[in-house]
C-alpha positions as CSV (number, residue, x, y, z in Angstrom):
1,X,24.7,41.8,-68.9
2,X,21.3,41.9,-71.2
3,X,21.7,46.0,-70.7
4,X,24.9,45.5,-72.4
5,X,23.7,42.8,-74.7
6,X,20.8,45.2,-75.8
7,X,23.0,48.4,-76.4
8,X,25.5,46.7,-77.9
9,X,23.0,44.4,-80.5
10,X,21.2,48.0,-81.0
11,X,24.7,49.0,-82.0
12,X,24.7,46.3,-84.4
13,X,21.9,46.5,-85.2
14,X,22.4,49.8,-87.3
15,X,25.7,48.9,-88.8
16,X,24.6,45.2,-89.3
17,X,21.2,44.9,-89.3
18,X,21.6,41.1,-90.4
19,X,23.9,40.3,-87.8
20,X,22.1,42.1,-85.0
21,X,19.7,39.2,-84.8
22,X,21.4,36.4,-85.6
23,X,24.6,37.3,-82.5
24,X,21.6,38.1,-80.0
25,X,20.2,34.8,-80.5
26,X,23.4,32.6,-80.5
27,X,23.8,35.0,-76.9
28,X,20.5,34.5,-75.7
29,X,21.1,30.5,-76.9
């Protein structure tokens, strides 16, 4: 799951760098 979680906020993280962050700590939360 945190493989995923990384790809997937890396993912975000170029379309929404602002959101990136903010999801993957609510997840890690």
């Amino acid at each position: 799951r945190r493989d995923v979680y990384g790809a997937w906020e890396q993912y975000l993280g170029l379309e929404h760098s602002d959101t990136a962050p903010k999801r993957a700590y609510t997840i890690n939360q």
